[in-house]
C-alpha positions, 0 to 999 in steps of 0.5 A, spaced: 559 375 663 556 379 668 551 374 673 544 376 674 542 380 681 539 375 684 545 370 683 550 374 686 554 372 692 553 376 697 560 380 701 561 375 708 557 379 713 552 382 708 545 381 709 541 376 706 539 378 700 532 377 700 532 375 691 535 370 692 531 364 694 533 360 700 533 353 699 528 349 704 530 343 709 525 337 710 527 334 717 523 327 717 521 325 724 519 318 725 514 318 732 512 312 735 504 311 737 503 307 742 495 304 746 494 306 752 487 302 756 482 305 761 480 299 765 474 301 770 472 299 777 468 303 780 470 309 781 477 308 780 479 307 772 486 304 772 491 308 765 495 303 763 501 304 756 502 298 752 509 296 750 506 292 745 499 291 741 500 284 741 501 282 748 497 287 753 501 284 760 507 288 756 507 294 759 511 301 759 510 304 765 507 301 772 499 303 771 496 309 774 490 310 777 485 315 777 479 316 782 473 319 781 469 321 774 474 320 768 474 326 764 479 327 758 484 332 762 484 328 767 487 322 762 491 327 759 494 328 767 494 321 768 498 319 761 503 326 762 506 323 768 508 318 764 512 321 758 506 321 753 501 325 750 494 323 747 494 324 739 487 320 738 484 326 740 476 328 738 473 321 738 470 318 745 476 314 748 474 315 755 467 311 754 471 306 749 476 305 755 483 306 750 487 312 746 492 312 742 499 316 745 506 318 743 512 320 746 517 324 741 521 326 745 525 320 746 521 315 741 523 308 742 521 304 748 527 298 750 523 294 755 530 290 757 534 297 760 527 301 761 530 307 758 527 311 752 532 313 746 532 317 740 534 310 736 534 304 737 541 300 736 542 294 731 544 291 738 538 293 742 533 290 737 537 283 737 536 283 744 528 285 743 528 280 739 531 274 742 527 277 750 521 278 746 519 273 739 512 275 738 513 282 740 512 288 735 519 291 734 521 298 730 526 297 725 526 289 724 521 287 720 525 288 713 532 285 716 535 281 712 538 274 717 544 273 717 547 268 712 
């Protein structure tokens, strides 16, 4: 029995067969938000990136600091040079001091090598864990403990 058009295999080589639909793939990307603080004193404002929402003295990156008036470019300067980029857009970070950042490229922070990763392994986040008990690490919170 004779196929529908759109059904038939094209020869290798040929040209796709612009009938025939094509079937789309759905990548899932899973990014990491992070909080950056603005402290000010004077006219310095100090950009620091929290590691963990929960302890504020657990930091990413050694604190930048920017001189002179804060605008957004130069917060988004000031975060860039540390590997992030700003996602809380259109709100008034600057005069409330914080802004929410993430950094996709490598997404997960490991506090005890100080590198970024694309995952973190099972290994990395018992070590986390154990360096860090109240820390709020990605992946552990529906584990299962050993027996």
């Amino acid at each position: 029995m004779s196929r529908g058009r759109a059904e038939q295999s094209a020869a290798p080589g040929a040209p796709p067969n612009p009938h025939q639909h094509s079937q789309t793939t759905i990548k899932e990307t899973i990014v990491c938000y992070y909080t950056t603080t603005i402290c000010k004193d004077g006219d310095r404002h100090q950009v620091v990136t929290h590691w963990d929402d929960h302890d504020p003295n657990r930091f990413i990156y050694a604190p930048v600091t920017v001189t002179g008036e804060m605008t957004e470019q130069k917060l988004a300067d000031a975060v860039a040079s540390q590997g992030f980029r700003i996602v809380s857009t259109g709100s008034d970070n600057i005069g409330r001091g914080w802004a929410i950042v993430k950094r996709p490229d490598h997404r997960f922070y490991d506090p005890i090598s100080g590198d970024w990763y694309s995952f973190l392994s099972n290994e990395q986040k018992d070590a986390i864990t154990a360096k860090y008990p109240g820390a709020d690490v990605p992946g552990t919170h529906n584990r299962h403990p050993e027996p």
